[in-house]
N, C-alpha and C positions, 0 to 999 in steps of 0.2 A: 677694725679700728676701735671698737665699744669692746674687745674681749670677747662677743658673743659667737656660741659654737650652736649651730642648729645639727640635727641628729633626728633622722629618720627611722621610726624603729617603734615595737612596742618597748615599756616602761613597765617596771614595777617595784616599789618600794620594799628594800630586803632588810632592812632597819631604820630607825627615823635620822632624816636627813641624808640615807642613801638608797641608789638607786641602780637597778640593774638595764640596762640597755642592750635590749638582743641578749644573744647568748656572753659577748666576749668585754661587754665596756662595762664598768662601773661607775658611779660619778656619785661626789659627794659634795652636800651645800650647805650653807647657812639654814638657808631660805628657798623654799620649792615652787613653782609658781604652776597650776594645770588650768593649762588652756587649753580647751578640747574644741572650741569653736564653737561654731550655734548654726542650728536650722531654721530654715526659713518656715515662717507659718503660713496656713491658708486657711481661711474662715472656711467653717464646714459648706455654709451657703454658696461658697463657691467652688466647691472640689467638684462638683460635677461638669463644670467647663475649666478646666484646668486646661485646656488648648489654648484657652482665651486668657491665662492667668500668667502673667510672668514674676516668678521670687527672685532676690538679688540675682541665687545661682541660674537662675534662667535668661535673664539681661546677660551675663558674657556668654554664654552658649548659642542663645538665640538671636541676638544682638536686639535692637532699638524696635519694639512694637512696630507696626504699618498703624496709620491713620494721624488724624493731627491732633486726638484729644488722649490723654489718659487719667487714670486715676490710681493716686498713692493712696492706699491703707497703712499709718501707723506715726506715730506720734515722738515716734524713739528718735535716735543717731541716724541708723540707715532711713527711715522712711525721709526723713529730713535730706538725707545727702540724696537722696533718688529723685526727689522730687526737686530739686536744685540742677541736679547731671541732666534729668529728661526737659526740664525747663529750659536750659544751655541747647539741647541737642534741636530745641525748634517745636517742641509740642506745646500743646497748651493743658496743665495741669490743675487735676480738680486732688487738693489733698485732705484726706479726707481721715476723721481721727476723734478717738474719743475724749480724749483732756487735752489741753495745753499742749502743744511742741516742749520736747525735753523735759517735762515736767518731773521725771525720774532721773536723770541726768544730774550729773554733780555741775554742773553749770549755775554761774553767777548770775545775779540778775538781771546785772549791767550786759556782760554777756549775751546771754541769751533776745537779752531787749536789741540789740546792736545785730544779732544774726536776725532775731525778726524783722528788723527793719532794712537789710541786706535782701530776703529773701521775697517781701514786699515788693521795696525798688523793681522786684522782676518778674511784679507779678503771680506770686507764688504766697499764697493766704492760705492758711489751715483753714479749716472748715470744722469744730467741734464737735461733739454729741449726734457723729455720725457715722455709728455701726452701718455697715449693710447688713440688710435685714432681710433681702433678694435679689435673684438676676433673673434677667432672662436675656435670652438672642435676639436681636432683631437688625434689620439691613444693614444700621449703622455699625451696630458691632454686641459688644457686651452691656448692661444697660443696669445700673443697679439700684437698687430701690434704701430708700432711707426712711429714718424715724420720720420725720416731717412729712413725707409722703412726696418729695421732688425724686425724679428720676436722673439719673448721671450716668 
């Protein structure tokens, strides 16, 4: 309906504003847009229980954590929608983040003020100037340690 043609393939640029596709397509544009996607990160302090870690790509692979508490790391677009989707799915969320929600985000202020108080309504508060700094295992589950010295 938009004109848009998706194309599966490697890309590579054989002159400016064209572009070779696979062995047999050509295509040529104004305007090029590369969207390569993005990887999910994991604080080093937690690569070593990575069983216990779920990244976006890990939520539809592995589906919805077991237990009723979690915690969001990160402050961006995704941490904010995950910790809204796990908050909907019935857990109860500690999110947890080093500056402001969105605070990189081209969002308005009005905006933003309107999604945080959306996100409130349901119980769902950032938590600032809260790098994990460690973890460890214990009955409950994964257990992380923070600047202030509170356990989550």
């Amino acid at each position: 309906r938009l004109g848009v043609t998706l194309l599966a393939g490697s890309a590579r640029f054989v002159s400016p504003g064209v572009l070779a596709v696979g062995a047999d397509r050509t295509l040529a544009a104004a305007h090029v847009i590369i969207a390569t996607g993005s990887a999910p990160f994991v604080p080093p302090v937690l690569a070593p229980y990575r069983e216990h870690v779920l990244t976006t790509d890990d939520l539809f692979e592995r589906g919805v954590p077991a237990g009723r508490r979690v915690a969001v790391i990160g402050s961006g677009a995704v941490g904010t929608e995950f910790a809204f989707i796990l908050s909907m799915l019935g857990l109860e969320v500690v999110w947890l983040m080093q500056q402001a929600p969105l605070a990189h985000g081209r969002f308005s202020m009005p905006a933003r003020k309107a999604l945080l108080e959306a996100l409130d309504a349901h119980g769902i508060r950032p938590r600032t100037a809260s790098r994990v700094s460690g973890a460890a295992l214990d009955a409950q589950g994964l257990v992380l340690a923070l600047p202030d010295g509170s356990p989550e």
